[in-house]
C-alpha positions in Angstrom: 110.5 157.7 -104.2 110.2 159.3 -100.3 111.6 158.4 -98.1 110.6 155.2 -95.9 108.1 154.4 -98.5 108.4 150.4 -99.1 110.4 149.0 -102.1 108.5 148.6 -105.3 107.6 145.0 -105.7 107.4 144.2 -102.2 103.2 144.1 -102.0 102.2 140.5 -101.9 99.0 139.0 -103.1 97.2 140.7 -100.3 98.5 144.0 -101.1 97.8 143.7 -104.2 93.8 142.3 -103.9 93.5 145.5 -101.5 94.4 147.9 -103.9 92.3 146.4 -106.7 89.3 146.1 -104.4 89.8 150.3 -103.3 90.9 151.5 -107.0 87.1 152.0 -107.3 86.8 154.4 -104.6 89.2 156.7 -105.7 87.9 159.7 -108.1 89.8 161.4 -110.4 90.8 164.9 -109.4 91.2 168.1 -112.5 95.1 168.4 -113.1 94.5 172.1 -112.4 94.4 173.2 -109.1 94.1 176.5 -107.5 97.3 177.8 -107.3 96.6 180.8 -105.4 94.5 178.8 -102.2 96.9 175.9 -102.3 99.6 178.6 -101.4 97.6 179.9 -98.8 97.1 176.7 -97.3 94.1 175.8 -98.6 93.1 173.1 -100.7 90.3 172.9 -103.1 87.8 169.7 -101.9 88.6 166.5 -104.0 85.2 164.6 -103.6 86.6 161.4 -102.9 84.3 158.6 -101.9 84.1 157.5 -98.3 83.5 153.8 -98.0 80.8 152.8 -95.4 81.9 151.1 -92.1 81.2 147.9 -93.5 83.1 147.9 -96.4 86.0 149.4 -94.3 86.0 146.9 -91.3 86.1 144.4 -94.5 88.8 145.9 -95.9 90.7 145.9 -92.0 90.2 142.0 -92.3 91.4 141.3 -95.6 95.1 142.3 -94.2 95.1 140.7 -91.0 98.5 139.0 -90.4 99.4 136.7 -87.0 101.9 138.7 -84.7 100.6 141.8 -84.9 100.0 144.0 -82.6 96.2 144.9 -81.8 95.3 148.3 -83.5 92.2 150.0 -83.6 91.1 152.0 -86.8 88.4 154.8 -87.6 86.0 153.0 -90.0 82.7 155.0 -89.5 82.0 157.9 -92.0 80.1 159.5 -89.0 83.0 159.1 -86.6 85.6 160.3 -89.2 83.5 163.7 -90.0 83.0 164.2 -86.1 87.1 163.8 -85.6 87.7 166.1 -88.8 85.2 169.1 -87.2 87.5 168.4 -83.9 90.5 168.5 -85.5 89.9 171.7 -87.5 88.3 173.1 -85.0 89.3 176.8 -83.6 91.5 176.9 -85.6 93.2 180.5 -86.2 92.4 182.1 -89.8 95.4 181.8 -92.5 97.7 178.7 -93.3 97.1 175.7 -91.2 100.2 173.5 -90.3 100.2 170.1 -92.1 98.5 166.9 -90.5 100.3 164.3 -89.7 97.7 161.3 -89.5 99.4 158.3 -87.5 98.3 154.4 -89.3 95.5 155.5 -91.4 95.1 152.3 -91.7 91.9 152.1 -94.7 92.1 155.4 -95.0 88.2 156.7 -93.9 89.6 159.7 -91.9 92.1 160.3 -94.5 89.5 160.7 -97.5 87.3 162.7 -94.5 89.9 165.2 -94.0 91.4 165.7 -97.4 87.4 166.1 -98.7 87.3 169.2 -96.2 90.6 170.5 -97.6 93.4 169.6 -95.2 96.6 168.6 -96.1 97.6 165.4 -94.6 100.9 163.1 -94.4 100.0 159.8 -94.0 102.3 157.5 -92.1 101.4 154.2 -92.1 103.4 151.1 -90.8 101.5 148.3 -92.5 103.1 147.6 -95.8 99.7 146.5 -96.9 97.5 149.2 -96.8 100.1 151.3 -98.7 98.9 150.8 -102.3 95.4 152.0 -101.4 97.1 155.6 -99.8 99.7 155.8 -102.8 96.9 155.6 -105.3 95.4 157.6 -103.4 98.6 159.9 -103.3 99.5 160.0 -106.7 95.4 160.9 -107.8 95.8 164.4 -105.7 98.2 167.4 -106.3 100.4 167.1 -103.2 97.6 167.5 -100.9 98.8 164.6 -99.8 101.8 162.8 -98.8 102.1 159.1 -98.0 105.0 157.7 -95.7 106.0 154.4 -94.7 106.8 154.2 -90.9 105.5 153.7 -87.2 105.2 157.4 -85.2 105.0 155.0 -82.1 108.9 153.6 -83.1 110.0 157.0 -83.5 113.7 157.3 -82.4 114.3 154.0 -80.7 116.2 154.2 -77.5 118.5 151.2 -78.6 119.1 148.8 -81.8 119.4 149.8 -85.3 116.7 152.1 -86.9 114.9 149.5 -89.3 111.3 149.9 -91.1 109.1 151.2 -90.0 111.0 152.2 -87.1 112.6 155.9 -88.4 114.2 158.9 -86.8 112.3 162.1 -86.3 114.4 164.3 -88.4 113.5 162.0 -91.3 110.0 162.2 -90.7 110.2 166.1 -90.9 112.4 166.5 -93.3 110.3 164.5 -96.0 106.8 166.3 -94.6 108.8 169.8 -95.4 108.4 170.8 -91.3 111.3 173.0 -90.3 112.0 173.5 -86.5 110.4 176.9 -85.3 111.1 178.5 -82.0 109.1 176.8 -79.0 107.0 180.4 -78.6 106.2 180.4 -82.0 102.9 178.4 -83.4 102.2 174.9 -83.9 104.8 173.5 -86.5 102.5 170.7 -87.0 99.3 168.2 -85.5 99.3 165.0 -85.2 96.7 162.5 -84.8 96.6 158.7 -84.2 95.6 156.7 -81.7 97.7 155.1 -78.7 98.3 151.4 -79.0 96.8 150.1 -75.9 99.1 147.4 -74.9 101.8 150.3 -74.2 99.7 153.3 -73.7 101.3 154.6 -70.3 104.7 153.7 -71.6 103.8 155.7 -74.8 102.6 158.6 -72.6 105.6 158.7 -70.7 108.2 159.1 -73.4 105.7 161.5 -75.0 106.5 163.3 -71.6 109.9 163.0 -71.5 110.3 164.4 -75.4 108.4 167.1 -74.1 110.3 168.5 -71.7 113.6 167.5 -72.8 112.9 169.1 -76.3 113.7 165.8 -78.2 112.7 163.8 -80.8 109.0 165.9 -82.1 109.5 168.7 -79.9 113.1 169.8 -81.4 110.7 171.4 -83.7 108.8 173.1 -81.3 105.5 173.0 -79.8 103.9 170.1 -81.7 100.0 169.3 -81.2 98.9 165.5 -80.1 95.8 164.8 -80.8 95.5 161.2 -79.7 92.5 158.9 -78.3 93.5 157.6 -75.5 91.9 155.1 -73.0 89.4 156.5 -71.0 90.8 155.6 -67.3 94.3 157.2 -68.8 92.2 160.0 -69.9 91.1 160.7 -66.2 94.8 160.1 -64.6 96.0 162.7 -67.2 93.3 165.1 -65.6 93.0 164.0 -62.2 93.2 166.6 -59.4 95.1 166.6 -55.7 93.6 164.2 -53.2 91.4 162.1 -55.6 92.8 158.3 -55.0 94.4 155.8 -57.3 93.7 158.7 -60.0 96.3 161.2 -59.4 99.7 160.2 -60.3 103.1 161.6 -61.1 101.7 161.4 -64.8 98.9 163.5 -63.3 101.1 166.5 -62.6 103.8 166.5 -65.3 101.4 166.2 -67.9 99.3 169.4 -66.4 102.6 171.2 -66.1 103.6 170.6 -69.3 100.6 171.0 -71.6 97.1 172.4 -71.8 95.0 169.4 -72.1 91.6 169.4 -74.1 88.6 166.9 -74.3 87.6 166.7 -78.0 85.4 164.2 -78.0 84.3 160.8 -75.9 83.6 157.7 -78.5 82.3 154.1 -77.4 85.6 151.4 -77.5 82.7 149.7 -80.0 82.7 152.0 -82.7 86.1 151.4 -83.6 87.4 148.3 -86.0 90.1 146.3 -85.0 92.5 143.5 -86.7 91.8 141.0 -83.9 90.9 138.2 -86.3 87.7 137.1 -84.0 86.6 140.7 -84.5 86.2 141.3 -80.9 87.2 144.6 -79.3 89.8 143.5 -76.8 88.6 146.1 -74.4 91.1 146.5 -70.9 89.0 146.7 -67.8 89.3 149.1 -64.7 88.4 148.3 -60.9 88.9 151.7 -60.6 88.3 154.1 -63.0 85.7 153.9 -65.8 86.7 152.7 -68.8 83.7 152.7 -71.4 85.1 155.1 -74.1 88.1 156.3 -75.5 88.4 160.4 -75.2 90.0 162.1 -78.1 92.7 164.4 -76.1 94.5 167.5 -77.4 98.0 168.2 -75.6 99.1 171.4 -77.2 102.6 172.1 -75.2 102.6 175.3 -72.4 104.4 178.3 -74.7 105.7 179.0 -71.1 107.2 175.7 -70.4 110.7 176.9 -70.1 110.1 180.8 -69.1 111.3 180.0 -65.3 113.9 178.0 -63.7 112.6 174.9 -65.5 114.6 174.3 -68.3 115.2 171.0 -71.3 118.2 170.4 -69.4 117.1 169.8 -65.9 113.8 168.7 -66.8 115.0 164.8 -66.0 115.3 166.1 -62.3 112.4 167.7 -62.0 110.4 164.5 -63.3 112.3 162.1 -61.1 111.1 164.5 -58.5 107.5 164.3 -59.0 108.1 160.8 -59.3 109.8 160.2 -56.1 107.3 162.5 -54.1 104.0 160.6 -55.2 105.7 156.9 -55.4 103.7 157.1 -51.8 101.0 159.6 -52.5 99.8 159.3 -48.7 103.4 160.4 -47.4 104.3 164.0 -46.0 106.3 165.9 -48.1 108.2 166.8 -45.2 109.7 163.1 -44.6 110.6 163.2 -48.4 112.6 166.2 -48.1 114.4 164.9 -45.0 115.1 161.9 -47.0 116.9 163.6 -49.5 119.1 165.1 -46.3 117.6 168.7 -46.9 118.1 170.6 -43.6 116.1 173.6 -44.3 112.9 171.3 -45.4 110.5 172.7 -42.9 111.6 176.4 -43.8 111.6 175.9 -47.9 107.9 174.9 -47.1 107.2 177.7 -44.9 108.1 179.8 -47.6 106.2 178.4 -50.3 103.3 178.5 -48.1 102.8 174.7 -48.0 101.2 173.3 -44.5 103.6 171.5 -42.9 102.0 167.9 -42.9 100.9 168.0 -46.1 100.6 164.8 -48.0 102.6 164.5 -51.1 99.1 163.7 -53.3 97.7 167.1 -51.8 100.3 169.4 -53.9 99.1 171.3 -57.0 101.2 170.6 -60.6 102.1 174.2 -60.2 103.0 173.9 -56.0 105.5 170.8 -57.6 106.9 173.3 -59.8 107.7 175.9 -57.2 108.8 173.3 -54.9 111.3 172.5 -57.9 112.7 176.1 -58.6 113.6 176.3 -54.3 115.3 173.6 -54.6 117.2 174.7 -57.9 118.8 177.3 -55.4 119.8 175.1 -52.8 122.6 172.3 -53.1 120.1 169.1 -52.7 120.7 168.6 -56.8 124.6 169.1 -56.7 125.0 165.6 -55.0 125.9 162.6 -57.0 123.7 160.0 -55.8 120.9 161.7 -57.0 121.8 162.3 -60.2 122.7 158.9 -60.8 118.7 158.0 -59.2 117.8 160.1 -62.0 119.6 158.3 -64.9 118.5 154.9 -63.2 114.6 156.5 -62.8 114.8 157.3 -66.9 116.5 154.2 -68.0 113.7 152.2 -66.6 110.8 153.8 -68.4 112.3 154.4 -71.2 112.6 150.6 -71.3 
């Protein structure tokens, strides 16, 4: 049995009604496989049967429980072979690096991807739909692996690790993924999609993973590919000077990866497990907010060539922070506030105007601004190290 799967007899009647009702779906595959492609990292196509949108928004239904949190799944055939072109798109000849598809939920992207010959890991925290993927599972030679756990309660902060809650070197060490060198390729992708109610919060311990080199990234530059909320999509991209958009979030995210638009879908062409079907969509005053955008972050191989480094990355995000927690401020007044004397000269020097507003900088003028100060004594004193720990500790909450 792998690892985090759940215990045999634990499927209720539900569970068990779901499996019956997608045992028809599933075709039987020869025993013989090509041993020379799998090897390569290629996988003969399986033909499995995708079910129609509304056979899989049924499905969705049928394992609706109170309590849980909303989640959104891929249930149109259409959207599912649109997401498995982006997915595999440009991607470099040879082996591809395993899939790591995040709550599959009733599996229409799963079949979708595995029909095109990618091998996928399936981790899926709702004990329910877990018959359907292990049948699923067990019909295939190895091309794929199901898992039960939550990639969103990865490595909790606090508490003990229950299911599907699970640590990151489990996850890996059941997919097969060994750590790689950060300037090497992508160990592995991942794709799922943000749960909305903490989608910032999600995107900022994302960050700090990133550039601590923790959790995911101990294995090195791992690929998100994640649909995120539209609005987030644009802070994520937002440039100097626009208002409201450009945010703290804005610059470290630049920084820290390259950031590609896949693909803009309507909130309605997702299913959700909202038991009045609706689609539970959050509104913006400020930003649009009509689709989700399917976002790769593939991490800079570069991250960590200069004087930014995993262990003074928590100072250099506290700060970004700190500098656009008033975005109309001068930067100036921020550096007398950390009681730098030489302020107006480190800006000279780095060629930044001297009342320029903190929301005027460029991710990479933040950088530079951050390497000055790495040779200057401002981040030897002990109040602002503790300001750091007390800036992580809250959103990490």
């Amino acid at each position: 049995m792998l690892a985090g799967r759940a215990p045999p007899g634990a499927a209720g009647c539900c569970r068990r009604f779901l499996a019956a009702a997608l045992r028809p779906l599933l075709c039987g595959l020869p025993s013989c496989w090509a041993t020379a492609r799998r090897a390569a990292g290629q996988w003969p196509s399986p033909s499995l049967r995708v079910p129609e949108a509304a056979e899989a928004e049924r499905l969705v239904q049928q394992v609706q429980r109170t309590g849980v949190p909303l989640r959104r799944f891929i249930a149109c055939p259409q959207l599912a072979r649109t997401v498995q072109r982006c997915l595999q798109g440009g991607a470099s000849p040879g082996p591809q690096p395993v899939l790591l598809e995040c709550a599959p939920g009733p599996g229409i992207l799963t079949r979708t991807l595995l029909n095109a010959g990618v091998r996928v890991v399936a981790l899926e925290s709702n004990s329910a739909f877990l018959p359907n993927l292990q049948s699923l599972e067990n019909s295939l030679d190895g091309q794929l692996k199901v898992i039960y756990g939550d990639f969103f309660r990865l490595d909790p902060l606090t508490g003990t690790v229950k299911p599907p809650a699970m640590c990151s070197d489990k996850l890996f060490e059941t997919m097969g993924v060994a750590a790689v060198p950060w300037r090497a390729d992508v160990p592995v992708r991942i794709f799922g999609i943000l749960p909305q109610r903490k989608e910032r919060n999600t995107l900022w311990r994302l960050l700090f993973a990133l550039y601590e080199c923790n959790s995911i990234y101990r294995y090195g530059r791992v690929e998100l590919n994640i649909f995120i909320s539209e609005k987030e999509y644009k802070v994520l991209t937002a440039k100097p000077g626009e208002a409201r958009a450009y945010q703290a979030l804005s610059v470290l995210c630049q920084i820290g990866c390259e950031i590609q638009l896949l693909h803009m879908e309507p909130w309605s062409s997702f299913v959700t497990n909202l038991k009045n079907g609706g689609l539970a969509v959050p509104k913006s005053m400020w930003l649009p907010n009509d689709h989700l955008c399917l976002v790769r972050l593939t991490p800079q191989q570069n991250l960590f060539t200069r004087g930014l480094k995993p262990t003074n990355s928590a100072t250099f995000i506290f700060m970004v922070k700190q500098c656009l927690a008033k975005p109309k401020s001068r930067l100036t007044d921020r550096l007398n506030s950390w009681s730098l004397d030489n302020g107006g000269k480190l800006q000279r020097a780095l060629e930044i105007p001297k009342n320029a507003e903190t929301r005027n900088l460029y991710p990479e003028d933040y950088r530079r601004l951050f390497e000055a100060l790495q040779n200057s004594n401002m981040f030897t004193e002990t109040w602002f190290h503790d300001e750091v720990l007390e800036s992580i500790r809250n959103i990490n909450l």
